[in-house]
C-alpha positions in Angstrom: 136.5 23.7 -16.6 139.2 25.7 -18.2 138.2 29.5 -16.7 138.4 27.3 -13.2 142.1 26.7 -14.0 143.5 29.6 -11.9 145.7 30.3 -8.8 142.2 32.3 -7.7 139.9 29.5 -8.0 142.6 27.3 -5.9 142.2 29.9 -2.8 138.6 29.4 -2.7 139.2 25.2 -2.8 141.8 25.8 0.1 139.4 28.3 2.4 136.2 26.0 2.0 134.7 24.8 5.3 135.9 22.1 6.6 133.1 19.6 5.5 133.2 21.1 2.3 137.2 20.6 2.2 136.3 17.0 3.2 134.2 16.2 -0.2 136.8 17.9 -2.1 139.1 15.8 -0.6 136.3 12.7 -1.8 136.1 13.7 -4.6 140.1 13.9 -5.8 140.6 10.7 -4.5 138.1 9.0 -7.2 138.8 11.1 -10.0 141.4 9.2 -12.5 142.6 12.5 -13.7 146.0 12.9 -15.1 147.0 9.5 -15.0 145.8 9.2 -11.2 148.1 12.1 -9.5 144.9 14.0 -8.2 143.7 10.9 -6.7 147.3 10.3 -5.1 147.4 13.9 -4.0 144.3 13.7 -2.2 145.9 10.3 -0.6 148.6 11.7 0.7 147.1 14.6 3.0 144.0 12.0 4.0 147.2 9.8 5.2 148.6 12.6 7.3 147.6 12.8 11.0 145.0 15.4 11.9 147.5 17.7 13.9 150.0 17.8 10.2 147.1 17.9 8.1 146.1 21.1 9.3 149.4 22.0 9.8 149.9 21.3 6.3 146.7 23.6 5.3 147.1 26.2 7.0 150.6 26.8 5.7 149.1 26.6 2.0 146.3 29.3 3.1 149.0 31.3 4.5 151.1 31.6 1.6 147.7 32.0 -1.0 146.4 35.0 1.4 147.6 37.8 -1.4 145.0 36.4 -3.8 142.7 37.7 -1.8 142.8 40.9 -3.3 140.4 41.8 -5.8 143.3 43.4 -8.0 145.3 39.9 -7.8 142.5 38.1 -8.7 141.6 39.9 -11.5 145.6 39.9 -12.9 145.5 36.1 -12.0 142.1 35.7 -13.3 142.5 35.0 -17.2 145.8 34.6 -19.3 146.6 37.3 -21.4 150.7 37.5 -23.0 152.3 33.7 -24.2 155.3 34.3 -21.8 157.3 32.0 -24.5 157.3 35.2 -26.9 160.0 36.5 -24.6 162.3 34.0 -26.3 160.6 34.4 -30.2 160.2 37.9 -30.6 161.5 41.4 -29.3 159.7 42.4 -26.4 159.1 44.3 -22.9 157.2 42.7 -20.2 156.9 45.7 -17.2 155.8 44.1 -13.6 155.6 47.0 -11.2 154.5 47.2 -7.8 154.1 50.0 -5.5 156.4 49.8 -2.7 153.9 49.9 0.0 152.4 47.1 -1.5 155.9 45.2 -2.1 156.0 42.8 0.9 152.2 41.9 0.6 152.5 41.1 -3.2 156.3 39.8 -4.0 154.7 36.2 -4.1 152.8 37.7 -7.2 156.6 39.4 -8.5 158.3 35.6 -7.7 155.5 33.4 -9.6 155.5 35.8 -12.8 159.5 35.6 -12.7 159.4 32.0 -12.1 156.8 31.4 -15.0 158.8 33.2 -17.8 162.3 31.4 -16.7 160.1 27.6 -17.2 158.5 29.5 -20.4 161.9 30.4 -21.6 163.3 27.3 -21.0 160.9 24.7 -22.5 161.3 27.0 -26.1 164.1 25.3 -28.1 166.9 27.6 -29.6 168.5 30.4 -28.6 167.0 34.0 -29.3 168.1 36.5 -31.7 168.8 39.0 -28.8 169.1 37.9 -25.2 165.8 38.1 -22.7 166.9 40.5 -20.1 165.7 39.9 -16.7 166.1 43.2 -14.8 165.3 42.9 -11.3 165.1 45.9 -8.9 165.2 45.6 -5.5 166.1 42.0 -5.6 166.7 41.1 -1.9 163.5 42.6 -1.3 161.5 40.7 -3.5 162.1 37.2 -1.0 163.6 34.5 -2.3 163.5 33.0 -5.8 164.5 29.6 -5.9 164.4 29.6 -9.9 166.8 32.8 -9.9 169.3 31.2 -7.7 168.9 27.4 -10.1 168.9 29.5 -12.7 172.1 31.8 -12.2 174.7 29.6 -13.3 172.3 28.5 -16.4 170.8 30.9 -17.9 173.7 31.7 -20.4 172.4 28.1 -21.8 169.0 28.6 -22.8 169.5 32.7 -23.8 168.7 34.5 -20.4 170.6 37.4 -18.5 169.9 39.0 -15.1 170.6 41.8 -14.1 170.3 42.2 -10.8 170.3 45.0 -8.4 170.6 45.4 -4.5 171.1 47.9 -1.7 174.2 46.0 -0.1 175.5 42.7 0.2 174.0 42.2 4.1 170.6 42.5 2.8 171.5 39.4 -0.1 173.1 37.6 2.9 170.1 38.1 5.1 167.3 36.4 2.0 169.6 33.6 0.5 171.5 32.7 3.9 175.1 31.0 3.3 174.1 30.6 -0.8 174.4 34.1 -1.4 177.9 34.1 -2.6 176.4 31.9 -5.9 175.1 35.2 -7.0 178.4 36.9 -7.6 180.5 34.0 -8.3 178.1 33.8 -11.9 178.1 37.9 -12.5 180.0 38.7 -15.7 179.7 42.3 -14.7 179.9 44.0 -10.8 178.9 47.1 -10.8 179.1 49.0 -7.5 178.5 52.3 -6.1 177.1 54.6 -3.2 178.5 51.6 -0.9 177.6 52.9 3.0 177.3 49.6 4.3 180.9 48.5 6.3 180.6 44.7 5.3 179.4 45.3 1.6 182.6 48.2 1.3 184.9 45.3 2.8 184.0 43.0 0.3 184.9 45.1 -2.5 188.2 45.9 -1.2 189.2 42.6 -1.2 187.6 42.4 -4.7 190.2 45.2 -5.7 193.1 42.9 -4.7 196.6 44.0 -3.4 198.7 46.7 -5.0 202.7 46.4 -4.6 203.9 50.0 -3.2 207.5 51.1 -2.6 208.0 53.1 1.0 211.0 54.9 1.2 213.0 55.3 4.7 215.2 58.0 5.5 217.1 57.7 9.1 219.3 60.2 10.0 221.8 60.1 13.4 223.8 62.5 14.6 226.8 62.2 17.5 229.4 63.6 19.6 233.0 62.0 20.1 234.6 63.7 23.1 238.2 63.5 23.6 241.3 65.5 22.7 240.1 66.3 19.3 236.3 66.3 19.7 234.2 65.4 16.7 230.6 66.1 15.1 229.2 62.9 13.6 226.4 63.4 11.1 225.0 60.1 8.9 221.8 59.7 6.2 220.5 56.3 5.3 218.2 55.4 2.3 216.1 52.3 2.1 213.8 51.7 -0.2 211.0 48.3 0.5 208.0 46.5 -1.0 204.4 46.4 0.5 201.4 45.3 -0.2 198.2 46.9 0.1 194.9 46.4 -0.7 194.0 48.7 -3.8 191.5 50.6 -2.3 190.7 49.9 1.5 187.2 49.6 2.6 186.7 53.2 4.1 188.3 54.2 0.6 185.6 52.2 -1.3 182.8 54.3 1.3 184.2 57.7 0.3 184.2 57.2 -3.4 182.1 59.9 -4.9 178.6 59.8 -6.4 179.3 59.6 -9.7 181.8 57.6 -9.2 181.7 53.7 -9.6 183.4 50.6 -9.0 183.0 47.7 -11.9 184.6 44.4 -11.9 184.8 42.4 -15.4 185.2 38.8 -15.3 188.9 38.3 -16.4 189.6 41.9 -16.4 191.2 44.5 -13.8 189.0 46.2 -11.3 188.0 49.5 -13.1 187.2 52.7 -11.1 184.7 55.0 -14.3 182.3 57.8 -14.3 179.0 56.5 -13.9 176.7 58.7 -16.3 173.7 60.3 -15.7 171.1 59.3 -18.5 169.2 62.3 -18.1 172.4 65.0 -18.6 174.3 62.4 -21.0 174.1 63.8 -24.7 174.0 60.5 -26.2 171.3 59.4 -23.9 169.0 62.2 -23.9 165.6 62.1 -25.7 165.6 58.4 -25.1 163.4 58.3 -22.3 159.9 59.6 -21.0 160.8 62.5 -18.3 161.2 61.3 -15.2 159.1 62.6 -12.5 160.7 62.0 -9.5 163.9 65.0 -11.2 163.4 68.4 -12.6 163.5 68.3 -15.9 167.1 68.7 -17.8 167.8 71.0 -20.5 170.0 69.7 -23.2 173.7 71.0 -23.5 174.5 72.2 -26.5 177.0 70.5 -28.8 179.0 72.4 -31.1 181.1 70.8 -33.7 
């Protein structure tokens, strides 16, 4: 039945008893639905020994625990947004979790991102306006295997992420040796507050080497004894090129607060102001207030 059809309904097939589970198991083996690939995925766990059966189900319990909640199961519980729209018309899709409950629900985060990528990319055509996907806390969120497919892609079917992490260890730590993909296919690097030694090293070398000109005075001074003694007084002057990085890592760590490091593919490494939407003139009004600041009072502009 169609309102059976949900990611819900599958956690209570997968915690059944176990003589229960068996006639489920039965029963998928004789159905001829959908060109026999139930019956063949009931085959292939009956075909697995006892010990990787269970194995096997208990690690697809495991990851379906978070639908136990009675929240998740009521998001989960009936479609109610076409996800293609993203790609058709203009609009804003907000999925927010409380960070307390990040870790238990990121699954949730991962299969709604994952959902809207395969939406987007089964609509033909590019959009009028590209679909942002703006993804806070990234590393955090575990990782997305259609992010990482889809990094190098995305420009192809109308897609952007932005995407936006503490510091480089913590992308190292979620997407192992692969990480590097993720910065290799950014257009745009924007980088600041860096603390974190490793993440502050990598920028410097992102900065490249500067040529810088160190000028060497030596001066020597002597004594010629003899008849006619003599002072002896000399200056040299040399002038040589070094290289050094452009800003070196413990450079990159001082930077200031509202200061920020942004890389351009094919451009020069830019050092800018990074502005503060709720002081910015042009900015101001635009937004809600947000309660986590004081409120700002808006300078006035005289022309």
């Amino acid at each position: 039945a169609p309102e059976l059809r949900t990611l819900s309904h599958v956690r209570t097939l997968l915690t059944l008893p176990p003589e229960s589970f068996a006639e489920l198991l039965k029963d998928m083996r004789e159905s001829p639905a959908v060109s026999g690939l139930v019956s063949r995925s009931a085959a292939r766990i009956l075909q697995k020994a006892e010990r990787e059966r269970s194995g096997v189900i208990s690690t697809a319990q495991s990851h379906t625990h978070f639908l136990d909640s009675a929240r998740m199961a009521r998001v989960l519980g009936r479609s109610t947004v076409d996800l293609s729209i993203l790609k058709r018309e203009p609009t804003s899709v907000y999925l927010i979790l409380p960070s307390d409950r990040l870790e238990a629900y990121a699954r949730w985060l991962r299969i709604m991102i994952a959902c809207s990528l395969l939406a987007i990319a089964r609509s033909r055509g590019q959009p009028k306006e590209r679909v942002l996907f703006l993804l806070d806390e990234f590393a955090h969120l575990g990782k997305m295997h259609p992010v990482q497919r889809d990094i190098g892609l995305a420009g192809g079917f109308g897609v952007t992420f932005w995407l936006i992490v503490q510091d480089l260890s913590q992308l190292r730590s979620t997407y192992g040796d692969t990480w590097p993909t993720f910065l290799a296919n950014a257009d745009v690097l924007q980088a600041f507050g860096t603390n974190d030694w490793d993440t502050a090293e990598y920028l410097s070398k992102m900065t490249g080497d500067a040529t810088i000109f160190v000028r060497t005075q030596n001066q020597s001074r002597g004594l010629s004894r003899g008849k006619q003694s003599q002072r002896q007084e000399g200056t040299a002057l040399s002038v040589s090129e070094r290289n050094r990085r452009l800003l070196l890592p413990d450079e990159v760590r001082r930077l200031g607060r509202d200061t920020e490091l942004l890389f351009v593919k094919g451009g020069s490494p830019l050092l800018t102001f990074r502005t503060n939407y709720r002081e910015d003139a042009e900015f101001l009004g635009r937004s809600d207030p947000n309660p986590l600041y004081q409120p700002v009072t808006a300078p006035q502009i005289v022309v």
